[in-house]
C-alpha positions in Angstrom: -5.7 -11.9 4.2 -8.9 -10.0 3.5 -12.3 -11.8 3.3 -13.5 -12.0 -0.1 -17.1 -10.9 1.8 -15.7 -8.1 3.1 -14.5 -6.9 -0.4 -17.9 -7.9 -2.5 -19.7 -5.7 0.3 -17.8 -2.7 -0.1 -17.6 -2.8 -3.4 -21.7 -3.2 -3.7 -21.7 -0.3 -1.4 -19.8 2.0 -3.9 -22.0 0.2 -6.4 -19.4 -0.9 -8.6 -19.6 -4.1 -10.2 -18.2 -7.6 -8.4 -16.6 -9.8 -10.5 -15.5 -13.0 -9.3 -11.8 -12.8 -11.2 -11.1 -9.3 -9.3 -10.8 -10.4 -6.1 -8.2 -12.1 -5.5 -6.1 -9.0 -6.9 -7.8 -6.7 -4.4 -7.3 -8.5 -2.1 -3.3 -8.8 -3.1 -3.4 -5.0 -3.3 -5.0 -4.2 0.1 -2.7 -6.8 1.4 0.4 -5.0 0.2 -1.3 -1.8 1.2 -1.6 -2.8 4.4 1.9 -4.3 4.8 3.8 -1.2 3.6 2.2 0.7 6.2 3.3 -1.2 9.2 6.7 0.7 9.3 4.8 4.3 9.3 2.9 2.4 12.5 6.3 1.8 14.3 7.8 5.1 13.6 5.0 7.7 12.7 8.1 10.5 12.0 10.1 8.6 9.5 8.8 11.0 6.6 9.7 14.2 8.5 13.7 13.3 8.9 15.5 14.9 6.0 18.1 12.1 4.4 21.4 12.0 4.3 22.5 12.3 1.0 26.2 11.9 -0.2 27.9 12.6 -3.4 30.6 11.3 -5.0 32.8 14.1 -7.0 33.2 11.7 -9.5 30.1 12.1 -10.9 29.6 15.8 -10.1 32.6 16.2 -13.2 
């Protein structure tokens, strides 16, 4: 996880209020953040391979 110090000092940066209550949820969403990017890490080109999309002709009628 994050430091909580590490939060309250860039949020005092931005000067934006630090309220005790807040942090743990940053820190949840930087966590997140952080984790969903680990695949874009291992293969930087995912994004740029077009999908393969199939249709059934059942719901094309």
């Amino acid at each position: 996880m994050i430091d909580t110090s590490i939060i309250r000092n860039g949020l005092q940066v931005q000067k934006f209020p630090v309220y005790q209550t807040d942090i743990p949820y940053i820190q949840q969403i930087m966590y997140v953040m952080y984790h969903s990017k680990e695949p874009l890490d291992k293969f930087p080109h995912l994004n740029m391979t077009i999908p393969v999309t199939i249709v059934d002709k059942g719901l094309l009628q």
